[in-house]
C-alpha positions in Angstrom: 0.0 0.0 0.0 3.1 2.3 1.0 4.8 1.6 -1.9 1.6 2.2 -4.5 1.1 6.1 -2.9 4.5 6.5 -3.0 4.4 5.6 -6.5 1.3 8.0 -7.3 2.8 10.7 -5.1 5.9 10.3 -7.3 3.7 10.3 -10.6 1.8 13.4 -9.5 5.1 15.2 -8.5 6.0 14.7 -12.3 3.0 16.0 -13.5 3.2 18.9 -11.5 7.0 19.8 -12.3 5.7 20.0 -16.5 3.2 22.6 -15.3 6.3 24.6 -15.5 6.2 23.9 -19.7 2.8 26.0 -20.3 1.4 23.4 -23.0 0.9 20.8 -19.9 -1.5 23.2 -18.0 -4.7 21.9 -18.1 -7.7 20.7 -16.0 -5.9 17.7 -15.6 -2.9 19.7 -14.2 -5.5 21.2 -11.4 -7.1 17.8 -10.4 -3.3 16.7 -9.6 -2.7 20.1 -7.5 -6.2 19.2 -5.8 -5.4 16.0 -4.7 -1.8 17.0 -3.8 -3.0 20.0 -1.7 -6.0 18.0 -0.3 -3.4 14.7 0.6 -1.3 16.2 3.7 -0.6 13.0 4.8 3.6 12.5 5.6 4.2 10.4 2.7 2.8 12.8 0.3 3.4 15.8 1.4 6.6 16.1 0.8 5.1 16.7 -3.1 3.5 20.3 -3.0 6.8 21.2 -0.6 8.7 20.0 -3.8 6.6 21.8 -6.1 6.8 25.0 -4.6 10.3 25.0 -3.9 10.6 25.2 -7.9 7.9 27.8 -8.6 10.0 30.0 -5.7 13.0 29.8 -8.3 11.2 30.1 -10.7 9.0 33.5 -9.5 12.4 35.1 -8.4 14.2 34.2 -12.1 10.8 35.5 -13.5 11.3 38.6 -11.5 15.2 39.4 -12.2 14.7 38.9 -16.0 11.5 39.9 -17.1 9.5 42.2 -14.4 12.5 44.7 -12.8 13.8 45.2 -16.4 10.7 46.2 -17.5 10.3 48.4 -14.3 13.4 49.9 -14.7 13.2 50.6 -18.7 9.2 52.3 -17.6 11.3 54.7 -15.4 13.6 55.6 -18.1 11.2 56.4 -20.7 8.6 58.2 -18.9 10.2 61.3 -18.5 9.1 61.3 -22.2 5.9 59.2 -22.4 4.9 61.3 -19.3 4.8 64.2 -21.8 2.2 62.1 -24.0 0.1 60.9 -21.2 0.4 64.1 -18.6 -1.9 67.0 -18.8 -5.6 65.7 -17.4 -6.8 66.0 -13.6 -5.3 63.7 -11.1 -8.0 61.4 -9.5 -8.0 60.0 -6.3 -7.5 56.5 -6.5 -8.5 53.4 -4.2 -6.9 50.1 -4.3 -9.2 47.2 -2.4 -7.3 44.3 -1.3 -8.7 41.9 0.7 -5.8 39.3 1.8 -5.6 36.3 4.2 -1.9 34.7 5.0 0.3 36.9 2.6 2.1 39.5 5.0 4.9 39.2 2.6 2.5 39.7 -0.2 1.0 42.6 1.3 4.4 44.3 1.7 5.5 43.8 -1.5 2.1 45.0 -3.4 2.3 48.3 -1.6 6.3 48.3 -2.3 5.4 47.9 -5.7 2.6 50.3 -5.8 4.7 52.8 -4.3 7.5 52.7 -6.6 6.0 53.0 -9.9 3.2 55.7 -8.8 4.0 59.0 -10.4 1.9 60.9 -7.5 1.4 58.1 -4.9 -0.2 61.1 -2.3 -3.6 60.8 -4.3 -3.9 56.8 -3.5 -5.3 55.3 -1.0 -4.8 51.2 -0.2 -7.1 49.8 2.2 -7.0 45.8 3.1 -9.3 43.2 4.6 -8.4 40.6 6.9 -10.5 37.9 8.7 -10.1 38.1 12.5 -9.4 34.3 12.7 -6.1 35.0 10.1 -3.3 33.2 11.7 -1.1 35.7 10.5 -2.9 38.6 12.0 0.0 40.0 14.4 2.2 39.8 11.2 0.1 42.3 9.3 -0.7 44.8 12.7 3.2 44.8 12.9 3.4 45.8 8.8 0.9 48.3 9.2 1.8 49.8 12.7 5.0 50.6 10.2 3.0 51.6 7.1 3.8 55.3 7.3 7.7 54.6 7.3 7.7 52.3 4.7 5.4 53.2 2.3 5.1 57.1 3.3 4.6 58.3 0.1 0.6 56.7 -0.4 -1.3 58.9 0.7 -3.3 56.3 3.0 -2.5 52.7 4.5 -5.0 50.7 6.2 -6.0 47.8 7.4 -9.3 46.7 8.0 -10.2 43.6 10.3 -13.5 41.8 10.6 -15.6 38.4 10.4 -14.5 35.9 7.5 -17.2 37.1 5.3 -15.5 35.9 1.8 -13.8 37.9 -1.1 -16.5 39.3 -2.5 -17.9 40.8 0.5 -14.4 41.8 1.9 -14.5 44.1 -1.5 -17.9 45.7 -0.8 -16.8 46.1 2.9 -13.7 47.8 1.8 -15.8 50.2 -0.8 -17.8 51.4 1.6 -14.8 53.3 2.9 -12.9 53.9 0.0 -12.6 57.9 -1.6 -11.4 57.5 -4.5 -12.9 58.8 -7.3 -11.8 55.0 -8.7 -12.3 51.7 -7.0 -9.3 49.2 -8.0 -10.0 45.6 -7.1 -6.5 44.2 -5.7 -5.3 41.3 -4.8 -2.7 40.3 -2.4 -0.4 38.3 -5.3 -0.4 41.7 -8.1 2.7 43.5 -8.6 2.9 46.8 -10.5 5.0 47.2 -13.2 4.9 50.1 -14.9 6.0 53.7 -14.1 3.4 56.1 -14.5 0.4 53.6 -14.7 -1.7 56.4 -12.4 -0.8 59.0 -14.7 -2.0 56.8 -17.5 -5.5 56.2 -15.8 -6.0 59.6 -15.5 -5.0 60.2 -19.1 -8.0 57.4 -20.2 -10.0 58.8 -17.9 -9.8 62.2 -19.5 -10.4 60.5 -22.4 -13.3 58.3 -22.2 -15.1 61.4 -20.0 -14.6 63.5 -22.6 -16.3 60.9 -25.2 -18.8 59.4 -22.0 -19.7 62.7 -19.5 -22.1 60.6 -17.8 -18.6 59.0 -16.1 -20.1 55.3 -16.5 -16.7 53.7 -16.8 -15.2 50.1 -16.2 -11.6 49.7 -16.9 -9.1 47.0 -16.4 -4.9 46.8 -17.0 -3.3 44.0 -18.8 -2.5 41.6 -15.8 -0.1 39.0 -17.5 -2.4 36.6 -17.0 -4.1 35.9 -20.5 -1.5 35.6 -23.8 -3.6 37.3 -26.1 -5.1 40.4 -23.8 -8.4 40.1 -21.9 -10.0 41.3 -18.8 -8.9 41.3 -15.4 -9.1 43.2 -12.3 -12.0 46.0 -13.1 -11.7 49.7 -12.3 -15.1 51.1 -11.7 -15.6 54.5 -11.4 -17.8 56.1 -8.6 -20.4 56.9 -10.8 -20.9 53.5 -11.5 -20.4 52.4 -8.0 -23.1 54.6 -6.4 -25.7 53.7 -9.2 -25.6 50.3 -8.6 -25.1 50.2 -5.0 -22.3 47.4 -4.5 -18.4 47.0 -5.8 -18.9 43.2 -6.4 -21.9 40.7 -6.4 -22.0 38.6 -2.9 -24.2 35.3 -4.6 -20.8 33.7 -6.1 -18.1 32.3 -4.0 -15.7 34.0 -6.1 -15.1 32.7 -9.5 -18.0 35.0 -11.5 -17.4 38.0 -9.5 -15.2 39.7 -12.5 -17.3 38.0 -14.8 -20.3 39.7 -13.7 -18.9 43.2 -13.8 -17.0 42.7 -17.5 -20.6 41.6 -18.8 -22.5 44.5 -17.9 -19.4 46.9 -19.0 -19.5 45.0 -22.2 -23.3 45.1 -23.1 -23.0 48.7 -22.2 -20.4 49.6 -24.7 -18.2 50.4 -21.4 -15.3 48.2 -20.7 -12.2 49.7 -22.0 -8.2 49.0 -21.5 -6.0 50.8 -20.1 -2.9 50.1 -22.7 0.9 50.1 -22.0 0.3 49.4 -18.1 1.3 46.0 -17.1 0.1 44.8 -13.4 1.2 41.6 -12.7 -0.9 38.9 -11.6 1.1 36.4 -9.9 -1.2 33.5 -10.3 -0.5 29.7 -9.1 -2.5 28.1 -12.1 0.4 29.9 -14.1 3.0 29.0 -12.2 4.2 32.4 -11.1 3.6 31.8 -7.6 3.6 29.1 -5.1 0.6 26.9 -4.1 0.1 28.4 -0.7 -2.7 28.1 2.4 -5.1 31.1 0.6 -5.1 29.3 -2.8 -5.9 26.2 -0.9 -8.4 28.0 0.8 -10.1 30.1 -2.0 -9.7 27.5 -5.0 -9.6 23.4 -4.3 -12.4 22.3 -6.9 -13.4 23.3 -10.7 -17.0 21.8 -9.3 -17.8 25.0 -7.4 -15.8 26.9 -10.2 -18.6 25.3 -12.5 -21.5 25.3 -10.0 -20.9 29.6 -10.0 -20.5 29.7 -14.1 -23.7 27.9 -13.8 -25.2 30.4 -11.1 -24.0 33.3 -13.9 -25.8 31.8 -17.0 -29.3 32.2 -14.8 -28.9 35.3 -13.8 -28.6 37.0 -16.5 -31.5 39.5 -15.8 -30.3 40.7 -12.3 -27.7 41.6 -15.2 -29.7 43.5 -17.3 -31.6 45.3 -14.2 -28.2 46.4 -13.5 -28.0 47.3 -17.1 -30.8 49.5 -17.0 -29.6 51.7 -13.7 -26.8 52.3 -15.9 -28.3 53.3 -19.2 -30.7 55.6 -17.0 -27.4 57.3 -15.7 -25.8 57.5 -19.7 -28.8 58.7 -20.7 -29.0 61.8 -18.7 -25.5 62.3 -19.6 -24.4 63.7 -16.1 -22.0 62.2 -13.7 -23.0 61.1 -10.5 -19.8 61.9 -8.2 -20.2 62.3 -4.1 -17.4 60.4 -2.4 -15.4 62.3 0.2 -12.4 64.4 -0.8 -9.1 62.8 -1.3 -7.4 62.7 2.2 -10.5 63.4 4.1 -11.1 61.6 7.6 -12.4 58.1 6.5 -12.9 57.4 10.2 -16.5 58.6 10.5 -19.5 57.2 9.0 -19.4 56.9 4.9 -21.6 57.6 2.9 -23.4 54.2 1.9 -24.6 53.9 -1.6 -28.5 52.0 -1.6 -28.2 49.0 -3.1 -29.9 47.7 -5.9 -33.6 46.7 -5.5 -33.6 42.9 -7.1 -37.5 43.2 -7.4 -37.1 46.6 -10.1 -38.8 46.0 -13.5 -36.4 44.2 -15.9 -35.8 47.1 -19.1 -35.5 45.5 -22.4 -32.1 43.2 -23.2 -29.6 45.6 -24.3 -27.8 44.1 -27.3 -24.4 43.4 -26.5 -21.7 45.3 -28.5 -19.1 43.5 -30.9 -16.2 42.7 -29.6 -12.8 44.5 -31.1 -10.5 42.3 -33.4 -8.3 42.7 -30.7 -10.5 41.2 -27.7 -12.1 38.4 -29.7 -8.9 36.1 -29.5 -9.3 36.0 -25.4 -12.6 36.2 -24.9 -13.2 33.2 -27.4 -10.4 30.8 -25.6 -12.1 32.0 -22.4 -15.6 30.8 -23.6 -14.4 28.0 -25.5 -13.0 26.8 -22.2 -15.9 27.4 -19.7 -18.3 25.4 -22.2 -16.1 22.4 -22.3 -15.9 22.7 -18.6 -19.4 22.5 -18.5 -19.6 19.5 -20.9 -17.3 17.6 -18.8 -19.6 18.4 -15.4 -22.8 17.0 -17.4 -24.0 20.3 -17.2 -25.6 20.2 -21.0 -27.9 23.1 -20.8 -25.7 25.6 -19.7 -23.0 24.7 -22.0 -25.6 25.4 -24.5 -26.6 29.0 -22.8 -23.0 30.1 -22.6 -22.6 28.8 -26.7 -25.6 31.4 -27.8 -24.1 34.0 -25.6 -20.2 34.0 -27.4 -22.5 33.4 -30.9 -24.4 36.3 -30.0 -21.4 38.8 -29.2 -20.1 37.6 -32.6 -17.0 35.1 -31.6 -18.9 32.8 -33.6 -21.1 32.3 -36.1 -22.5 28.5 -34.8 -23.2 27.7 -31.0 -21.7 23.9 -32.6 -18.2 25.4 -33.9 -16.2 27.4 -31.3 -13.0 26.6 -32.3 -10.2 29.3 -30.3 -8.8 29.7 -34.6 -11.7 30.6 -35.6 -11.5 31.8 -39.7 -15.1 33.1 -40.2 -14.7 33.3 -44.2 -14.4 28.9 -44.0 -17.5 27.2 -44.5 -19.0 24.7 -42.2 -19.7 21.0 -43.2 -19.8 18.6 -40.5 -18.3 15.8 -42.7 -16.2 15.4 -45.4 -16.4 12.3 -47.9 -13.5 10.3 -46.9 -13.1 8.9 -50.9 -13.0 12.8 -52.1 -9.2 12.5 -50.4 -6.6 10.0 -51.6 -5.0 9.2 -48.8 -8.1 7.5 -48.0 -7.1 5.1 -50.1 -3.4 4.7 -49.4 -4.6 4.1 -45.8 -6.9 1.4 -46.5 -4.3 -0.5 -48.4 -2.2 -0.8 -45.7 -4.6 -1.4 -43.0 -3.4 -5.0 -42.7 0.2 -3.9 -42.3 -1.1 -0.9 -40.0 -2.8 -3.4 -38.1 -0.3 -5.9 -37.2 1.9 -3.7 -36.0 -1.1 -2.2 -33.7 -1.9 -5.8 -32.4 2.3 -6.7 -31.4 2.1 -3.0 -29.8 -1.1 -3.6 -27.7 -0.3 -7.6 -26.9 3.0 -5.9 -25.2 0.8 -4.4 -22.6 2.6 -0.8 -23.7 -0.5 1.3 -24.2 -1.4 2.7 -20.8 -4.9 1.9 -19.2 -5.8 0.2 -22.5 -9.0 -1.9 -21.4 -9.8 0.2 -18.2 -12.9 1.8 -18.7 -14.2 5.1 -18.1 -11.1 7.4 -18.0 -11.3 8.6 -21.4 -9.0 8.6 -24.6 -5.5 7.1 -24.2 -3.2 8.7 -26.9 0.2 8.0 -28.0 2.3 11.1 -29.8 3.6 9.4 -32.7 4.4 12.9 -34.4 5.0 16.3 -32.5 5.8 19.4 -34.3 6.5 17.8 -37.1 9.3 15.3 -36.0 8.7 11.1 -35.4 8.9 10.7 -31.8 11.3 7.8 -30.4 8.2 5.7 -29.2 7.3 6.1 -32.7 10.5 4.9 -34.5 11.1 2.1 -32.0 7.7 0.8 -31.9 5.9 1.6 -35.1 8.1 1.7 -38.1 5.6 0.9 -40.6 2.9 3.7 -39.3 6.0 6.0 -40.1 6.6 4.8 -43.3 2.6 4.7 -44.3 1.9 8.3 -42.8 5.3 9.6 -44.1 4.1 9.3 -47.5 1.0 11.9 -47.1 2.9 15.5 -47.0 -0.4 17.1 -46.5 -0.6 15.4 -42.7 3.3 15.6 -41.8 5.1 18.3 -43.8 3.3 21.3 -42.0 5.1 23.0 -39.6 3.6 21.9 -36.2 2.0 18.8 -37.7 1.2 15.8 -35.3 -0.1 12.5 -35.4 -1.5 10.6 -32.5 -2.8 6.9 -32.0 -5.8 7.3 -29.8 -8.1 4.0 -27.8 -10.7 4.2 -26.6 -11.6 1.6 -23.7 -15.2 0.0 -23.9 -18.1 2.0 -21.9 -16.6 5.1 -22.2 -17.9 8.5 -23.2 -16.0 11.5 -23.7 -17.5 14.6 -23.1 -18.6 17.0 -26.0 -15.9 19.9 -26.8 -14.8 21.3 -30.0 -11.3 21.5 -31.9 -8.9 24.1 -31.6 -9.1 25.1 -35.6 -11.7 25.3 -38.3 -8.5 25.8 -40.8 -7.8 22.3 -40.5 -9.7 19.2 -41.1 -9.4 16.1 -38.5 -8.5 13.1 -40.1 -9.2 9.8 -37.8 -8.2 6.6 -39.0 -10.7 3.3 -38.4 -7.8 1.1 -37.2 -9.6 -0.9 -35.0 -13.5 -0.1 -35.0 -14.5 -1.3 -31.8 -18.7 -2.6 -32.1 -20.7 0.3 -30.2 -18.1 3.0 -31.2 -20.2 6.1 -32.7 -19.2 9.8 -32.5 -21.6 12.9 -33.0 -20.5 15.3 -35.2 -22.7 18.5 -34.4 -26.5 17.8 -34.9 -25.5 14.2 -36.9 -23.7 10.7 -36.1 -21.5 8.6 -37.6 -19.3 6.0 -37.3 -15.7 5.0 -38.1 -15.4 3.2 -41.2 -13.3 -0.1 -40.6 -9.8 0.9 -42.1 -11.5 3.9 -43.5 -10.9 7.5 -42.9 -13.8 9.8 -41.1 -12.9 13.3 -42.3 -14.8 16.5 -40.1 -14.2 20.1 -39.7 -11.7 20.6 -37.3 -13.1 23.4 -35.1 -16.6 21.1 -34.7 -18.2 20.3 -31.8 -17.8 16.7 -31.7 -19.2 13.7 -28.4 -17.5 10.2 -29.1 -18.3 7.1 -27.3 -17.7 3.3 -26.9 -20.6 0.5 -25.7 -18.9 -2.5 -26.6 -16.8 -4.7 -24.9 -13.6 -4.3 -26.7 -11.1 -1.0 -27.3 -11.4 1.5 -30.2 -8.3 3.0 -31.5 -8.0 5.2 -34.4 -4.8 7.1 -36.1 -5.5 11.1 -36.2 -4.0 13.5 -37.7 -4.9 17.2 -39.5 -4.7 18.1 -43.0 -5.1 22.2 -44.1 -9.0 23.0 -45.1 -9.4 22.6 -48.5 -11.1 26.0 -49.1 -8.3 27.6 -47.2 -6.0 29.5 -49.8 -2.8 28.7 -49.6 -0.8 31.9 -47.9 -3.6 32.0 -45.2 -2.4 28.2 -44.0 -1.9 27.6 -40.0 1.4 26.8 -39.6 3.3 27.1 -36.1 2.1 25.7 -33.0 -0.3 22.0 -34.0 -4.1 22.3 -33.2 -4.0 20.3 -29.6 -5.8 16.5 -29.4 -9.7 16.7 -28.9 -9.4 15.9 -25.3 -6.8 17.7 -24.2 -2.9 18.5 -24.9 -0.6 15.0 -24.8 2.7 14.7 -24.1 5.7 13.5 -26.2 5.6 9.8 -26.2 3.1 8.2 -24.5 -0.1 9.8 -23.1 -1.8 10.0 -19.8 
């Protein structure tokens, strides 16, 4: 029994360890944190101590290389952006931070703050604590020192009270904010830039100019999300004191940014604010260690799912919200009555009424376009919360949060939400097989193909092979467009077969997996990466009760016969029978893709999931 967790604790520790390689980050990746956070048994816990040894190297490399060079190049050059972005009103600005078991944190958040703030005076940082925190001498010490370390911010304080949650800590911490700006913070940010208040006061003059009704939601880059996208909102007061709240209190935290992007969105009022980084050092990145609060705050996808799920059905307390806004943008006045910058906050505050849930519901507001720049982020952001839902059986909302991304124009079909999406492709949801001549060179060597297959399997060398329920088992035979050793040591005639169609190999990022599929299994609908491609599955061996839908239709593997579908399709495969599937897969460019607009690069991901080199989990 020892020696079998020691074995899995071993096994998890590698999985873990290629977090640090981004393309292994996956659901998956946060199951195996789950357990190993959850497991604090002596013979395991040695794993996450492991772990976050390396993420500590890892953060402090990440810091030395990439964040204090950048820091330090910001300070250089604004002396001269400073002449570009200078010139509006300063605005009193409050960060809200609640923060449980990060002292350290803490200290470096406000360092940070206070060394890249052009005119720190106008800011004011105020932090929650729960009065249960075993840490909470550690941050009465920081802050009894506040105004000697950080003297320049204009105000320091911390704020203790019940465990009430995140979202509430931010409401609590509102209510006695003065900023003309309410920041959400978190303990684990870092800012980068030089002069990012300078810059908010720049958009703000901006956007007020084009919006005087001062409805604004804003949000920095965060480092979080490769191609852009939202994090961390900026509301302004106007927008605060019409609605009555900071945050909604009915998630447990996962929605809470969610919510507020939504109804900036719909309103035609979410904007960047560009050239500011604000680091977000997040565990699930790897860019910070996996600590007590992350325990705390973020052990299951299931309540991560059960508050997407919460967000699809309430999407008319949403567009109440809506209409208290549009009243406000209507009359084109702002609505601004928060105390002075640097006034007393001791006394009572001024507490905004909150929003009456029983108010008539105004018409759905039709929600804006999304830029050209947004739509990559905001379509791997969808594409992953529907195939989360899909995996928790949770059919109907996966549906609901489809028509939502089809309505804001990611996509044109709830069925085809590929994260490469090319709009000008048409959508078929299969392709005749006999239309493509590799077809044909396939089935001629099925026998040979075959074979080979059967010595492989008989070895035992194919994972959980007749274990059922777990999924697909792949094997990387190809990656990035290079035969892996598993594949030259175990499968030199697949090689030689598959080496002879330049249309599947010769691409650069092109791969080719061997996928089986154990008897009563289903795999959970999702959708390919890329509608520029076409998935190519091989029937090696057709197990009886295999079927797959392909969108709205079914179909089957032919028996050494190719099944040919549009790569970005939504796509729910199965097995009933008795005995393993397995197929050979592999992509081949869309046919009515011209030739210069080709993918090439990185190689559209496996339909379940990314798999490693070799052989897969």
């Amino acid at each position: 029994m020892t020696e079998r967790r020691t074995a899995g604790a071993v096994k998890d520790l590698a999985r873990l360890l290629l977090g640090h390689a981004s393309r292994y980050r996956d659901g998956r990746l946060q199951d195996v944190a789950t357990r190993a956070l959850r497991d604090d048994t002596e013979d395991r816990r040695w794993v996450v101590h492991a772990v976050n040894a390396s993420l500590r190297v890892r953060q402090r490399l990440d810091y030395a290389l990439r964040l204090e060079p950048r820091r330090v190049l910001s300070r250089l050059r604004y002396p001269f952006r400073g002449r570009v972005v200078g010139g509006e009103p300063s605005r009193s600005l409050s960060l809200l931070c609640p923060t449980r078991g990060r002292v350290r944190n803490v200290r470096d958040f406000l360092t940070s703050v206070r060394r890249t703030a052009v005119a720190p005076g106008r800011i004011e940082a105020l932090f929650y604590v729960d009065d249960d925190d075993p840490d909470l001498a550690g941050y009465r010490d920081l802050f009894g020192r506040a105004r000697r370390l950080f003297g320049e911010i204009g105000r320091c304080e911390l704020r203790v009270g019940e465990p009430v949650g995140v979202p509430a800590a931010w409401n609590r911490l509102a209510e006695a904010a003065t900023g003309d700006l309410l920041l959400m913070a978190n303990d684990d940010q870092l800012y980068v830039d030089r002069g990012w208040d300078v810059a908010v006061d720049s958009r703000v003059g901006e956007l007020t100019r084009l919006c005087p009704d001062g409805v604004l939601c804003l949000y920095f880059d965060a480092g979080q999300y490769p191609e852009g996208g939202c994090d961390f909102p900026i509301l302004s007061r106007t927008w605060y004191e019409t609605v009555g709240y900071f945050t909604p209190t009915i998630f447990q935290q996962w929605e809470v940014e969610r919510w507020l992007f939504d109804i900036a969105e719909r309103l035609g009022r979410l904007y960047p604010v560009p050239g500011v980084l604000v680091e977000h050092r997040h565990y699930q990145d790897y860019k910070a260690p996996f600590d007590a609060t992350y325990q705390r705050h973020r052990m299951t996808r299931e309540k991560s799912l059960a508050d997407h799920a919460l967000f699809l059905r309430t999407r008319n307390l949403r567009d109440a919200e809506i209409g208290r806004l549009r009243a406000v943008i209507d009359r084109g006045a702002p609505r601004i009555s928060g105390r002075a910058p640097g006034a007393d906050a001791s006394g009572p505050a001024a507490k905004p009424a909150p929003s009456a849930v029983s108010s008539p519901v105004p018409p759905p507001v039709p929600p804006p376009v999304p830029s050209p720049e947004a739509r990559p982020a905001l379509r791997r952001r969808y594409a992953e919360l529907v195939d989360e839902l899909h995996a928790a059986g949770l059919g109907e909302q996966a549906a609901a949060c489809a028509d939502s991304a089809v309505r804001q124009g990611l996509w044109a079909h709830p069925l085809q939400r590929p994260v490469d999406y090319r709009p000008e492709l048409p959508l078929r949801e299969e392709y005749d097989a006999g239309a493509f001549w590799f077809d044909a060179h396939l089935a001629e060597n099925h026998t040979r193909l075959l074979k080979e297959l059967d010595r492989f399997l008989d070895a035992g060398r194919f994972g959980a092979g007749d274990t059922p329920g777990h999924g697909w088992d792949r094997l990387r035979l190809l990656a990035d467009g290079a035969w892996t050793p598993e594949a030259g040591r175990s499968f030199p005639v697949t090689v030689s077969v598959l080496s002879a169609i330049p249309e599947a190999t010769l691409p650069p990022g092109s791969a080719v997996d061997l996928g089986l599929l154990p008897p009563r299994t289903r795999v959970p609908a999702r959708c390919g990466p890329s509608n520029a491609v076409l998935r190519v599955e091989f029937g090696l061996r057709v197990g009886e009760g295999a079927r797959v839908r392909l969108g709205n239709s079914r179909a089957a593997w032919p028996r050494g016969g190719c099944l040919v579908f549009d790569g970005g399709l939504e796509r729910e495969v199965w097995n009933d029978g008795a005995a393993p599937h397995v197929v050979l897969s592999f992509h081949v460019p869309h046919p009515d893709l011209s030739p210069r607009a080709r993918p090439s690069g990185e190689a559209p991901a496996p339909d379940d999931g990314p798999a490693p080199p070799g052989r897969g989990a």
